[in-house]
GUGU-250681 format. One line per field, with one value per residue (C-alpha): x, y, z; residue in three letters; residue number from 0. Coordinates in nm, 4 decimals, decimal comma, padded with zeros to 6 digits. Layout:
X X | ...
Y Y | ...
Z Z | ...
rest ALA | ...
nr NUM | ...
This chain:
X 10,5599 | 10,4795 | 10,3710 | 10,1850 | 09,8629 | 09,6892 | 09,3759 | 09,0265 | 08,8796 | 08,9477 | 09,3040 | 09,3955 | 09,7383 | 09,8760 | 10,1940 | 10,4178 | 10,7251 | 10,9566 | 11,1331 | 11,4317 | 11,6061 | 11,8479 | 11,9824 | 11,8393 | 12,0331 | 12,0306 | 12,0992 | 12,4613 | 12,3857 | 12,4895 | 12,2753 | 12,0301 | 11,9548 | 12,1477 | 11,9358 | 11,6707 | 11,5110 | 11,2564 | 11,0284 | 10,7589 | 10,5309 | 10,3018 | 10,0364 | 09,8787 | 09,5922 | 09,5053 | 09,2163 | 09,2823 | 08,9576 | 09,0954 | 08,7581 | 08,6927 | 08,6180 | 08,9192 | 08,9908 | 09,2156 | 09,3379 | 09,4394 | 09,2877 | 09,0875 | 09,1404 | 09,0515 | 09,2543 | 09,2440 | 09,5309 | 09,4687 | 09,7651 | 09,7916 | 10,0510 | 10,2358 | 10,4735 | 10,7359 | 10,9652 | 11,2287 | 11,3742 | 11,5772 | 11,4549 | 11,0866 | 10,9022 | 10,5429 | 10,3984 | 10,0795 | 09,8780 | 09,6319 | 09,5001 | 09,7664 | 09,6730 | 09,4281 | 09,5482 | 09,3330 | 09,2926 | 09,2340 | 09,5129 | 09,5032 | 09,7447 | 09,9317 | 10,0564 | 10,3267 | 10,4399 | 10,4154 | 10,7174 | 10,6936 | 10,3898 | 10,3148 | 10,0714 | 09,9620 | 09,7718 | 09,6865 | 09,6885 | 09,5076 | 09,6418 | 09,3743 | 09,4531 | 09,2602 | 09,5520 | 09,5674 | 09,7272 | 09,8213 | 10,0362 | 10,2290 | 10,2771 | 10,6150 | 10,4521 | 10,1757 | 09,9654 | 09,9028 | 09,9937 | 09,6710 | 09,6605 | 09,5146 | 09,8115 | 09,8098 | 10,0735 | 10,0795 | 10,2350 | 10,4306 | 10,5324 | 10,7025 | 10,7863 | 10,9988 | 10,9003 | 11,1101 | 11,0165 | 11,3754 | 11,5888 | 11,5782 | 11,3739 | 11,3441 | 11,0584 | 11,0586 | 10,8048 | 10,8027 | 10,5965 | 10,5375 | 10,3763 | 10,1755 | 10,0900 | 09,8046 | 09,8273 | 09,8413 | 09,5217 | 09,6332 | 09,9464 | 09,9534 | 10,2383 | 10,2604 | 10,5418 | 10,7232 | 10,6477 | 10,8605 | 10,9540 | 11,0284 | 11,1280 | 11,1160 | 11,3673 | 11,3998 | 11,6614 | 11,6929 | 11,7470 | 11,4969 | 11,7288 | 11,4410 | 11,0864 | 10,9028 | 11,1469 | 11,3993 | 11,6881 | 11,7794 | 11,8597 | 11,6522 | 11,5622 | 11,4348 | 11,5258 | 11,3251 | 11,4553 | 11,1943 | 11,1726 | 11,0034 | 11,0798 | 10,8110 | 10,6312 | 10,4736 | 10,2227 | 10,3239 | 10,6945 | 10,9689 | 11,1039 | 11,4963 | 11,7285 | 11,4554 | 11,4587 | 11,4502 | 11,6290 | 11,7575 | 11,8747 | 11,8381 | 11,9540 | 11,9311 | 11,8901 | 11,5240 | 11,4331 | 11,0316 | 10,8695 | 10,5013 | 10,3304 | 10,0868 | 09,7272 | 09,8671 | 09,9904 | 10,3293 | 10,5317 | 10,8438 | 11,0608 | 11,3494 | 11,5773 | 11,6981 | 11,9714 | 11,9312 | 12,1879 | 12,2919 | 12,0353 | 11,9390 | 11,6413 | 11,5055 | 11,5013 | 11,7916 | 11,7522 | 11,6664 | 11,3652 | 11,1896 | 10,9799 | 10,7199 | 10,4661 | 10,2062 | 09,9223 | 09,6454 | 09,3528 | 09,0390
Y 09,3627 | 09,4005 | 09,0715 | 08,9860 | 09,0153 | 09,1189 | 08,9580 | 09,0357 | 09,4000 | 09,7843 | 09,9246 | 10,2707 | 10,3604 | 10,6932 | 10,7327 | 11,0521 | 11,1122 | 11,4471 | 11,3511 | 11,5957 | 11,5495 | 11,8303 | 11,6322 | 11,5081 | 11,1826 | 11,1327 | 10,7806 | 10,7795 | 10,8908 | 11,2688 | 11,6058 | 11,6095 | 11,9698 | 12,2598 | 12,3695 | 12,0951 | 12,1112 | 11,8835 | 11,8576 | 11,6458 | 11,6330 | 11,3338 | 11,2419 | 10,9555 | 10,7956 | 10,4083 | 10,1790 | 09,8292 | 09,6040 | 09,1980 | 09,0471 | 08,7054 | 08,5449 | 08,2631 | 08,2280 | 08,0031 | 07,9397 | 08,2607 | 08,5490 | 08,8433 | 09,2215 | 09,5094 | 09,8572 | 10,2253 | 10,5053 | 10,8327 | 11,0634 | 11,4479 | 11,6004 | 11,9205 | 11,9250 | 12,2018 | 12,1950 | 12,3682 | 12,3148 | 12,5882 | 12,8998 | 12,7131 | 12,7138 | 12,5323 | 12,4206 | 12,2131 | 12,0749 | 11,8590 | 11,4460 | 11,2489 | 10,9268 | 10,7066 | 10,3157 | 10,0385 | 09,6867 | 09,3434 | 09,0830 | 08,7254 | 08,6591 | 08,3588 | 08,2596 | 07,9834 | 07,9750 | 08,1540 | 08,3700 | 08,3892 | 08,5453 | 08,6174 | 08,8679 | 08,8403 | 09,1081 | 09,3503 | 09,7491 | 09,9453 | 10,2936 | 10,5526 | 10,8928 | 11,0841 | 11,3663 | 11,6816 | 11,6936 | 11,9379 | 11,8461 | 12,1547 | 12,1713 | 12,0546 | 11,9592 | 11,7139 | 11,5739 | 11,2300 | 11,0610 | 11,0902 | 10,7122 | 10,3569 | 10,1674 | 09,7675 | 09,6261 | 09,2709 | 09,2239 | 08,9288 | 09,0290 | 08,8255 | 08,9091 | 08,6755 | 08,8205 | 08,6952 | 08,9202 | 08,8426 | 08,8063 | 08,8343 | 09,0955 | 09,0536 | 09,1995 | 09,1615 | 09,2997 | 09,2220 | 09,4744 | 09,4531 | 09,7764 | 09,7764 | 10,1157 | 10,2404 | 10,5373 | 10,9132 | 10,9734 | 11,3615 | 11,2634 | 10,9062 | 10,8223 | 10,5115 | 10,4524 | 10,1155 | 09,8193 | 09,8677 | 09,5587 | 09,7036 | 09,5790 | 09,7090 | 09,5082 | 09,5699 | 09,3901 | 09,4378 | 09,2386 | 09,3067 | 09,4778 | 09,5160 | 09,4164 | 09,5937 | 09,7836 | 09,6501 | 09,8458 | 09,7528 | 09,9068 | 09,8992 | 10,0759 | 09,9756 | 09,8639 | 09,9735 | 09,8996 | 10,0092 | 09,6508 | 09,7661 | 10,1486 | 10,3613 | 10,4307 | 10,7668 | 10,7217 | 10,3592 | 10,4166 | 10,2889 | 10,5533 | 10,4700 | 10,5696 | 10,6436 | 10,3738 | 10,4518 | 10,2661 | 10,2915 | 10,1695 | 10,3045 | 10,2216 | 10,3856 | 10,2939 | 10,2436 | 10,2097 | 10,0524 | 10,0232 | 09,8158 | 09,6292 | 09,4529 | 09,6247 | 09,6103 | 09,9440 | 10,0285 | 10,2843 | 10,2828 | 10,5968 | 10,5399 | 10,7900 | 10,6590 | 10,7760 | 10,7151 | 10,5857 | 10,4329 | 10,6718 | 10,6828 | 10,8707 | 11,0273 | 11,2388 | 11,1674 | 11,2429 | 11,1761 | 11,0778 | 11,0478 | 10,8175 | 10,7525 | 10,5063 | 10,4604 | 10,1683 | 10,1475 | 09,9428 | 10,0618
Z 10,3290 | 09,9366 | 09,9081 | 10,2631 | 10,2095 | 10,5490 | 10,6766 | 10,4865 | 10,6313 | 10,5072 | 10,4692 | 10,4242 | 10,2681 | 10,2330 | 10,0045 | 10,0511 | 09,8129 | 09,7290 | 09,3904 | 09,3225 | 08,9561 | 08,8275 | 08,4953 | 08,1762 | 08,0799 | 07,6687 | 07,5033 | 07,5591 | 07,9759 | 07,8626 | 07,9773 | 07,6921 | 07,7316 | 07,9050 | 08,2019 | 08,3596 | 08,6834 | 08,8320 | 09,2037 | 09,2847 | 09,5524 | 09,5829 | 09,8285 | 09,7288 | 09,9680 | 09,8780 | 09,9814 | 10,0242 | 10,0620 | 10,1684 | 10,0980 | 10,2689 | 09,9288 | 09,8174 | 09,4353 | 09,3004 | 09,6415 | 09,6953 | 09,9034 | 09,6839 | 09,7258 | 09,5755 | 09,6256 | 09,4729 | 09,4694 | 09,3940 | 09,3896 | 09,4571 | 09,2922 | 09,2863 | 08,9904 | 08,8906 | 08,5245 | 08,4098 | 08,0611 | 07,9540 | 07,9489 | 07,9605 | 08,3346 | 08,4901 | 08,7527 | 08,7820 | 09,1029 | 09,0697 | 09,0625 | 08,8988 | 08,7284 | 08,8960 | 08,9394 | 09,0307 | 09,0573 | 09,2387 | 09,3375 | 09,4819 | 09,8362 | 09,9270 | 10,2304 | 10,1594 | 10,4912 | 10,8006 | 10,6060 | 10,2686 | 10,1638 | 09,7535 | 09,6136 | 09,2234 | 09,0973 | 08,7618 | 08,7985 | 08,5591 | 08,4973 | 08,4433 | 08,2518 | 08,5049 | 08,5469 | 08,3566 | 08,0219 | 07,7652 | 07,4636 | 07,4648 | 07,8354 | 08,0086 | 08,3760 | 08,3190 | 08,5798 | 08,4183 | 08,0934 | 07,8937 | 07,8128 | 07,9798 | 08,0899 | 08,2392 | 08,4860 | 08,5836 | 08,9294 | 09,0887 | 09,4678 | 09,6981 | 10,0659 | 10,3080 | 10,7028 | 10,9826 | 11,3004 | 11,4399 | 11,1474 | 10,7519 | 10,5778 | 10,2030 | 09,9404 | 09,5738 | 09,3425 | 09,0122 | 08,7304 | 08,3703 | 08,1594 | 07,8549 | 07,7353 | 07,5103 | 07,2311 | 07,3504 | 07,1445 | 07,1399 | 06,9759 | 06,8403 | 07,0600 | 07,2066 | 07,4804 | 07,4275 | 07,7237 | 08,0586 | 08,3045 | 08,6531 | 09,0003 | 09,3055 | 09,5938 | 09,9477 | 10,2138 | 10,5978 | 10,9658 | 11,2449 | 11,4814 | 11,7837 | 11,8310 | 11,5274 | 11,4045 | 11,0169 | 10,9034 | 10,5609 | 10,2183 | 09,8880 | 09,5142 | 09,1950 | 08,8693 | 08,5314 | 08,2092 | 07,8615 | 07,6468 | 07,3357 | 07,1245 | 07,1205 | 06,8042 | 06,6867 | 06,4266 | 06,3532 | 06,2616 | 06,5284 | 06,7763 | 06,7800 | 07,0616 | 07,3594 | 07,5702 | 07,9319 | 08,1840 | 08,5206 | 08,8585 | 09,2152 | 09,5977 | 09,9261 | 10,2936 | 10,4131 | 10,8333 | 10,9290 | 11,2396 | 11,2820 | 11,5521 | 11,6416 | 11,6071 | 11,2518 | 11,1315 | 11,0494 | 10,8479 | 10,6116 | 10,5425 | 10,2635 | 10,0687 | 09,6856 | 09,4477 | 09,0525 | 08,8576 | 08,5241 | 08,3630 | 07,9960 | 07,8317 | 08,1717 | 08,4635 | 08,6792 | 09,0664 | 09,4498 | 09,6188 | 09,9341 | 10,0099 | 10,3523 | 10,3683 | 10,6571 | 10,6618 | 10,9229 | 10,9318 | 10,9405
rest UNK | UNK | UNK | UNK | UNK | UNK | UNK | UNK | UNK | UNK | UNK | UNK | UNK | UNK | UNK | UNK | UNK | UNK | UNK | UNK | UNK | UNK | UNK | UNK | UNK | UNK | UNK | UNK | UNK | UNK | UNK | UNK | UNK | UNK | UNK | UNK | UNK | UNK | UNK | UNK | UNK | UNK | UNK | UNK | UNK | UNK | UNK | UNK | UNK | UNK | UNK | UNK | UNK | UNK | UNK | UNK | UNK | UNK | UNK | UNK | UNK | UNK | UNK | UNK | UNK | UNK | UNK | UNK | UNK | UNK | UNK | UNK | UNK | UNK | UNK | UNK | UNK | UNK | UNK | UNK | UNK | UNK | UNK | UNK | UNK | UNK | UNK | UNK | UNK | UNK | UNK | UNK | UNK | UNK | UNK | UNK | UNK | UNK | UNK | UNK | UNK | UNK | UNK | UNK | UNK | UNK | UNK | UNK | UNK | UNK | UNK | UNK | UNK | UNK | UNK | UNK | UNK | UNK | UNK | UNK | UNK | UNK | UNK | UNK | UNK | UNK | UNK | UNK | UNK | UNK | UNK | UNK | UNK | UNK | UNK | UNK | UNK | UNK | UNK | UNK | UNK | UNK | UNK | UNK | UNK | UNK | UNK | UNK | UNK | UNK | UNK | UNK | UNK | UNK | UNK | UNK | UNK | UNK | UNK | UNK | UNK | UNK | UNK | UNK | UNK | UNK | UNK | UNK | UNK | UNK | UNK | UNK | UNK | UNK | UNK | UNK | UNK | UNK | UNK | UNK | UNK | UNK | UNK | UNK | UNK | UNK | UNK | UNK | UNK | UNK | UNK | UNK | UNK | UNK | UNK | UNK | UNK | UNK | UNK | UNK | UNK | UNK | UNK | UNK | UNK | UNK | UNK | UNK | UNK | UNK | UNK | UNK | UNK | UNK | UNK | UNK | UNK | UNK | UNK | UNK | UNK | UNK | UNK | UNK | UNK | UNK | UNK | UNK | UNK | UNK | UNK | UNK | UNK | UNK | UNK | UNK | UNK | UNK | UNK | UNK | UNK | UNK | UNK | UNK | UNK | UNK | UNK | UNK | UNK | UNK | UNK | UNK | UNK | UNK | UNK | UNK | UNK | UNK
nr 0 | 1 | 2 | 3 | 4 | 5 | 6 | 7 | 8 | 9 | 10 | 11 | 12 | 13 | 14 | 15 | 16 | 17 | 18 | 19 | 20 | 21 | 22 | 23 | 24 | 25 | 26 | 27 | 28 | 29 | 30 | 31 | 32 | 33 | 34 | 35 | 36 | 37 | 38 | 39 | 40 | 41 | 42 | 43 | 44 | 45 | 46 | 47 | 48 | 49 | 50 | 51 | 52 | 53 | 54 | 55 | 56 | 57 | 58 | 59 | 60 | 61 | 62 | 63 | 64 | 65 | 66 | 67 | 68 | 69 | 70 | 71 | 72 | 73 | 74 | 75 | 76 | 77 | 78 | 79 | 80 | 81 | 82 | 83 | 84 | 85 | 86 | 87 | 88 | 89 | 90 | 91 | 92 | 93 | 94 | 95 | 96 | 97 | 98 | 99 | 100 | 101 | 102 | 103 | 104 | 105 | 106 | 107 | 108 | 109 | 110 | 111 | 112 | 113 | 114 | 115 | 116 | 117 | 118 | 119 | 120 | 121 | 122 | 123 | 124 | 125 | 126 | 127 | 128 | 129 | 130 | 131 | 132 | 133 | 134 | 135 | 136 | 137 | 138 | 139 | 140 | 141 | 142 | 143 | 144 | 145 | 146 | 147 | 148 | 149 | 150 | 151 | 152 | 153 | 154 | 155 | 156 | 157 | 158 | 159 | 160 | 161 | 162 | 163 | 164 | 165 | 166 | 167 | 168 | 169 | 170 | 171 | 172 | 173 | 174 | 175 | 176 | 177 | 178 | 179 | 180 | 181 | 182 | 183 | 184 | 185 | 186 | 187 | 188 | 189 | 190 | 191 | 192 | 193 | 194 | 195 | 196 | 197 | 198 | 199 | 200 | 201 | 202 | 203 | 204 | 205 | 206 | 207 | 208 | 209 | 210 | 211 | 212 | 213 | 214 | 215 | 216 | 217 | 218 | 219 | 220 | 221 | 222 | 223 | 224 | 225 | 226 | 227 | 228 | 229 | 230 | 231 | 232 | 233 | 234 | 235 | 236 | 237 | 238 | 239 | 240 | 241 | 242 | 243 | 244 | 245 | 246 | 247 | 248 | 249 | 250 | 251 | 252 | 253 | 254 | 255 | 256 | 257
């Protein structure tokens, strides 16, 4: 349902992921450093607001996300752990109902740097630097049959003004597949792709060998119904990593109107 945009009133979200990674992947996809050890906790509450205003013949929203987030590092002999507000993202989008399946959703995310930040800390809360994402999302609903979402994401990031770093542009995509199997409820299987498009830079001058990229797939269930709600649980396995964490995660969504 990434790209179905529900009817105009007051959505709440709430996000809930455990991320588990235990290896640092290099350039080359070897451990970049001896001992790493990574958990993160995220609950992250989102208001969705479908207005009942049409723009360019699509439907106009407005949403918010504000994550909580309890993050432990190891690296080495080096240990932390921070708890806290993560980065804040909002935005508005424009829905499209094609047909009374495919549904589209359009829409630009600002990233706020909201979340603590220390430059010589190894868990931070948030990246200290404005981000912007376009989004494409597309979502094909049959109640009895096919089950398809694909949402498309491109990142342009803004200088680290505590240490003139500026992370190269990232194009992302988030897929999910799966059958109805009975009334409300789609078994299926899904991940995401991210691969980093442009180096970084640090203080002008090219940052070689640090792009990130990497691919991940797991088996996902969801139930909804009619009053409107539903929930999504999912479980995802990284691969194919280069110049990142490598790991697990969880992932449960529930959405309610209000």
């Amino acid at each position: 349902m990434t790209g179905a945009m529900p009817p105009p009133g007051l959505y709440t979200q709430v996000f809930v992921q455990h991320y588990h990674a235990d290896r640092l992947r290099d350039d080359r996809g070897h451990r970049a450093v001896d001992h790493f050890d990574l958990t993160a906790n995220v609950i992250a509450p989102r208001l969705i607001w479908v207005t009942e205003q049409n723009l360019f013949g699509g439907d106009l929203a407005f949403h918010v996300n504000v994550p909580f987030v309890d993050l432990k590092v190891e690296v080495n002999n080096h240990r932390q752990r921070r708890r806290g507000i993560g980065d804040i993202i909002f935005g508005p989008a424009l829905g499209y109902h094609y047909t009374d399946r495919l549904h589209a959703i359009y829409a630009v995310d600002f990233f706020a740097p909201t979340g603590r930040y220390d430059r010589d800390d190894i868990a931070n809360l948030g990246r200290n630097y404005w981000a912007v994402q376009p989004i494409a999302a597309f979502s094909y609903v049959d109640p009895a049959g096919l089950n398809a979402d694909l949402k498309l994401m491109y990142d342009f990031n803004f200088r680290n003004p505590d240490t003139d770093y500026r992370s190269g542009q990232e194009a992302h995509a988030d897929y999910s597949i799966g059958w109805a199997v009975a009334d409300g409820w789609v078994l299926g299987m899904g991940g995401y792709i991210y691969h980093q498009t442009t180096k970084d830079d640090q203080t002008g001058q090219d940052v070689d060998a640090n792009k990130g990229r990497v691919f991940a797939i797991g088996p996902s269930i969801k139930y909804s119904n009619a009053a409107g709600w539903f929930v999504t649980a999912k479980w995802q396995q990284e691969q194919a990593v280069r110049n990142r964490a490598e790991g697990e995660a969880y992932w449960l969504k529930l959405t309610i109107p209000l």
